[in-house]
N, C-alpha and C positions, 0 to 999 in steps of 0.2 A: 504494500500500500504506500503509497506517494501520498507526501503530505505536501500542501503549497502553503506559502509565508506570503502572507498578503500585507502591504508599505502602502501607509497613510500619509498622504501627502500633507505636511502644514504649512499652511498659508500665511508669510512673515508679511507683514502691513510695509508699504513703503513708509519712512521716516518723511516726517513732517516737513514740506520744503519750507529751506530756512527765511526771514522774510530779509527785503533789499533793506540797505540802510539809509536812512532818512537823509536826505540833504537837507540843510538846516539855510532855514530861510528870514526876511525880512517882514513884517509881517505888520504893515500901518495903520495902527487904532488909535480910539479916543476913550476917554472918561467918559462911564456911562454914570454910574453912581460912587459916591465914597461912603462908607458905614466905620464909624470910630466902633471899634469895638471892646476898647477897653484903652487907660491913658494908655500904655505901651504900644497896641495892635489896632492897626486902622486895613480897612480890607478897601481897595481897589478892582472895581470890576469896567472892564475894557472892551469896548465892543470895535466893530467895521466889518466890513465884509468878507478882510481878506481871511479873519479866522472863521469862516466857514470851511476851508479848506488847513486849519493847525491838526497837529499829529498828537490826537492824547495816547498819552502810557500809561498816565495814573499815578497812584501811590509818590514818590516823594520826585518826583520830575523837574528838574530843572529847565529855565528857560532866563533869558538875559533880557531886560530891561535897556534899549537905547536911549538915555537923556540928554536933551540938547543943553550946551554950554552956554548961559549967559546969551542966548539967542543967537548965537553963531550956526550957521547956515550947516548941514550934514549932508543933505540930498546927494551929492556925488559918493558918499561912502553908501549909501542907496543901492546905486544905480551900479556898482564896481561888483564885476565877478569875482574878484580877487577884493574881499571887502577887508578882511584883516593888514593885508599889506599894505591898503590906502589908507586904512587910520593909523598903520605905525606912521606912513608918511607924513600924514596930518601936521602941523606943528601944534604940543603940547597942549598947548593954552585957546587951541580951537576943537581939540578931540571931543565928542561926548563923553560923556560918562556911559560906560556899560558895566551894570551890577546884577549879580546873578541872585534870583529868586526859584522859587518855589512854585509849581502851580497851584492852588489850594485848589480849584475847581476848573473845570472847561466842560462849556455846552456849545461844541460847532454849531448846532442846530439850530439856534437862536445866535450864532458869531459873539459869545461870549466869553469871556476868560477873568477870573476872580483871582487876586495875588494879595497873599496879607503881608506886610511889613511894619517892624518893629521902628519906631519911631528914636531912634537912638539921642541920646546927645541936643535934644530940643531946651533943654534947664539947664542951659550953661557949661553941655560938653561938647566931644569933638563931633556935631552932626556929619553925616555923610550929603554927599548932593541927594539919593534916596533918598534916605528921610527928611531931609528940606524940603525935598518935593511931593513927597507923599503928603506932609502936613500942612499943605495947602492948596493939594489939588480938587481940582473941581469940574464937573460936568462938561462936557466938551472941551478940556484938554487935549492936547494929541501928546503922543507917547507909541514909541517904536521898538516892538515886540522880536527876539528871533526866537525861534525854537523849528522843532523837525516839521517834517511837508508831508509827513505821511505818519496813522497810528499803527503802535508796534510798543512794546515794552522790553526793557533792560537797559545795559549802559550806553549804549547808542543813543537810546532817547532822553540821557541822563538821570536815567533810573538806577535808585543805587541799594534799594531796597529789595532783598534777592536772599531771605531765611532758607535754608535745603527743607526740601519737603520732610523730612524725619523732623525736624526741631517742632516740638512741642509744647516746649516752653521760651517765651519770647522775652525779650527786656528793651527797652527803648527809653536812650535818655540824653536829654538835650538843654540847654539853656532854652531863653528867649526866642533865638535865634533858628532853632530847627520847630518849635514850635507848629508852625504851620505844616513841615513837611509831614510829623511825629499825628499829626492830628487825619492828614490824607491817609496816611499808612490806617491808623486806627478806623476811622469811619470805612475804609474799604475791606478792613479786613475779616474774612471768614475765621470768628476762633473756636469752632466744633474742632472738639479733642486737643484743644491747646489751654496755655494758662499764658495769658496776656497780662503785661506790667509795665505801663510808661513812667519814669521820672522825670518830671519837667521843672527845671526853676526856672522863677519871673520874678520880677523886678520887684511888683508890689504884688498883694493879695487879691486888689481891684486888677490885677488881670489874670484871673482866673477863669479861660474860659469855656462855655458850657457848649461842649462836642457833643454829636449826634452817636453814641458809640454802641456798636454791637453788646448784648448781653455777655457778660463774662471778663470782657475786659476793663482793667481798672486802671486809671490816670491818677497821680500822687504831686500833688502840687505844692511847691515851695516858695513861700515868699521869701524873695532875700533880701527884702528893705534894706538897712544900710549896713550888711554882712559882706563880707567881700566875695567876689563872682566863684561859684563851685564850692561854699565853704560849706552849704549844705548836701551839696548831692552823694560824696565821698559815704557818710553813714547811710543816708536814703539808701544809696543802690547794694550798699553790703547787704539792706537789711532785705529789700526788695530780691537780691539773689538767695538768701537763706530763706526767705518764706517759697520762692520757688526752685529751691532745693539744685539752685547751680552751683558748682565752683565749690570751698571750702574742705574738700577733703583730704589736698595736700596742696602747698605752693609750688607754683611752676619758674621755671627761669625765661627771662626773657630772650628769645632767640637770639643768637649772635650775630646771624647776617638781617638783622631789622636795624635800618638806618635811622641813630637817635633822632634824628631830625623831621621825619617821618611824618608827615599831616595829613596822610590821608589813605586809608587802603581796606579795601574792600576782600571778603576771600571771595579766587575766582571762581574755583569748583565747588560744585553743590556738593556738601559735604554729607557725613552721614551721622553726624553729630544730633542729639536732643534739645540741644539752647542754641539759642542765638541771640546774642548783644547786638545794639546798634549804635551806637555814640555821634552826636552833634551834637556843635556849637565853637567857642571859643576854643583857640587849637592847644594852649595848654592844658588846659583844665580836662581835654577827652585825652590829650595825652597821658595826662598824670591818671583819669578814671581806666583808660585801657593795662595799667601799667599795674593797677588794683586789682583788674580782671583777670590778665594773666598772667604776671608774677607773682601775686600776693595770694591769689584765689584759685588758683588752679584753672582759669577756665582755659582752653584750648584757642590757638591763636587763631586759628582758622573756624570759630566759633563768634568772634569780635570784627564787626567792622565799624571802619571810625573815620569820622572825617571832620577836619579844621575848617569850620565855614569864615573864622577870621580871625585877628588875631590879637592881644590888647597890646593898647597902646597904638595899635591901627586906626584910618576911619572907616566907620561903623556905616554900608549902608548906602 
């Protein structure tokens, strides 16, 4: 008797074709409305047509802000394919300002786009031209938008928010200054089978403010009245990683090819870790918090990503 061995064919799915990367474009809007939303954070929402066609990613996406200098004319930095190399040309004192934001929201569908910004330095510090101009903007302003030409999410589209699907357990903590992105991430986030924990300090307790956030997840807010910048978040996030049972089991060392100087790094590969940190704001203060995370706390460096959105003793904005 002949026996026959019968082979089942399995069917591998073709791999997801990867998407094109966004060329990052000029994008001419105005002030639609302004909303103070607390003395620190004033939200800026921007309309025109051309953002019917902006590229959302979501979550904490970066986009640049074009402010005009003292009314000097830009339009040829507009109009240049080569736009970066005509504003190194520029002379100094006619360049705009270009300051990098946040998206807090985008609705192509109505040509809208919402950016909150921290009012720095308005009570007798160092303002930035931002916050100079956010704190007096109004309704039919114009203001000159880049960001990508097409939606797609990751760092292409200055997406930097990227947990490996294993982590579980999440930590997010920011000064003033990530505020907005810390709050995107949160409102969009699905936390079924996670344990969600933002630490955020602000300036005063009146900016404390009230997010739309999934159930489960919980925001710990720090006033630092007149405490010096990160002197509270250092205990916050120990304590905030011990109630989510990250880190503290043994202290790790800090790797030796990580360059002290370091402000900003993301892991590339989605790891297979349970936590995941995120750190913004002032570049020492995540420096010194990264440096709590994984030297002091065990957590794994590829578990931490951190970025210096500025710097003190900089201007703010």
């Amino acid at each position: 008797m002949t026996s026959a061995t019968s082979t089942t064919a399995t069917a591998v799915a073709d791999p997801a074709p990867e998407l094109p990367a966004p060329e990052y474009r000029f994008f001419t809007t105005r002030v639609a409305r302004v909303a103070r939303l607390s003395p620190a954070f004033v939200r800026i929402t921007l309309t025109g047509p051309d953002l019917a066609d902006f590229g959302v990613a979501g979550d904490d996406q970066r986009i640049k802000l074009v402010l005009r200098r003292d009314g000097e004319p830009f339009e040829d930095l507009l109009d240049s394919p080569a736009w970066y190399e005509t504003y190194l040309a520029m002379p100094e004192d006619r360049r705009p300002h270009v300051r990098t934001y946040t998206v807090r929201a985008a609705r192509p569908e109505v040509a809208e786009l919402d950016v909150d910004l921290v009012l720095h330095g308005l009570d007798g510090g160092h303002a930035g031209p931002a916050a100079s101009w956010a704190a007096v903007a109004a309704p039919g302003d114009p203001v000159v938008v880049m960001g990508a030409d097409r939606p797609g999410t990751g760092r292409m589209w200055g997406v930097e928010w990227s947990p490996p699907p294993t982590a579980t357990r999440l930590l997010l903590v920011g000064d003033e200054t990530a505020v907005p992105a810390v709050s995107s991430v949160l409102e969009s986030l699905d936390p079924r089978g996670r344990r969600v924990v933002a630490v955020l300090e602000v300036p005063a307790a009146a900016d404390v403010l009230d997010l739309r956030l999934p159930a489960g997840v919980e925001v710990r807010w720090l006033a630092r009245g007149g405490r010096a910048r990160g002197e509270l978040l250092a205990p916050a996030v120990d304590a905030a990683l011990r109630d989510l049972g990250i880190g503290h089991e043994q202290a790790g060392e800090e790797p030796e090819d990580v360059d002290p100087d370091l402000l900003w790094e993301v892991p590339e590969a989605a790891g297979t870790d349970e936590c995941f940190a995120w750190l913004a704001g002032e570049a020492g203060m995540v420096k010194q918090l990264r440096r709590l995370l994984v030297r002091d706390l065990g957590v794994p460096r590829t578990s931490v990503a951190f970025m210096g959105y500025w710097r003190l003793g900089g201007t703010l904005g």
